[in-house]
N, C-alpha and C positions, 0 to 999 in steps of 0.2 A: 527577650532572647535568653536562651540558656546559657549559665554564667562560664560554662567548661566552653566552651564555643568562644566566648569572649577574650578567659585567657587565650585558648587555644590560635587565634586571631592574633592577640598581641604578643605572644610569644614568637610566631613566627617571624613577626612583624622584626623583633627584634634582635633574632638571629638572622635575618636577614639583614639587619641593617648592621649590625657588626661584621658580620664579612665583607662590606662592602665598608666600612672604616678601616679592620684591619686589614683588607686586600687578600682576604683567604678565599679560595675560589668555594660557590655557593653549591650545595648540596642538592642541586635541584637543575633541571632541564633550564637549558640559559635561553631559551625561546619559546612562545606561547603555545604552542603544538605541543612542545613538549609536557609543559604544565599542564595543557588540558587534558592529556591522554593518562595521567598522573592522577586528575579529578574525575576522569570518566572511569578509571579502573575502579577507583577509590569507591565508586558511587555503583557498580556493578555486584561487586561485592557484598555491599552494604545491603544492595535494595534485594539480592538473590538469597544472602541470607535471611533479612525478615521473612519472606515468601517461603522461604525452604522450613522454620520455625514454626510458622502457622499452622503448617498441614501436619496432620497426624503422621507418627511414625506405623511405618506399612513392615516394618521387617522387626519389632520389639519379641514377638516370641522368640527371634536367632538370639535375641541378646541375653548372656550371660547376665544374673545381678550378684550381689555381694559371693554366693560362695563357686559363682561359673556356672553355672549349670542351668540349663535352659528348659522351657517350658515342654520342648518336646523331645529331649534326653530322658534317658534312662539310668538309675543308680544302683 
């Protein structure tokens, strides 16, 4: 397993379980519906970005680089 996933895991882990010693109300959906809609954005995100990263960029001539000025401007 990747090690940032592991903290990641036990960190929770343990803000979790300090709000629930010190009685501070928990930062997070108090019911599983909520939590999962929490891991499904989480996970929507994540997977639409890889996909969207893959694919070549289709609009790179609009883009300005270092001095603005684009490939199909005029100086």
């Amino acid at each position: 397993m990747n090690w940032r996933f592991c903290v990641g895991v036990l960190l929770a882990l343990a803000i979790g379980a300090g709000c629930r010693w010190l009685g501070v109300p928990v930062p997070a959906p108090p019911v599983l519906v909520g939590a999962l809609l929490v891991v499904a954005m989480t996970s929507g995100y994540t997977l639409t970005d890889k996909v969207l990263a893959s694919r070549p960029a289709r609009n790179a001539v609009n883009c300005g680089g270092p001095t603005g000025q684009t490939q199909g401007s005029r100086s």
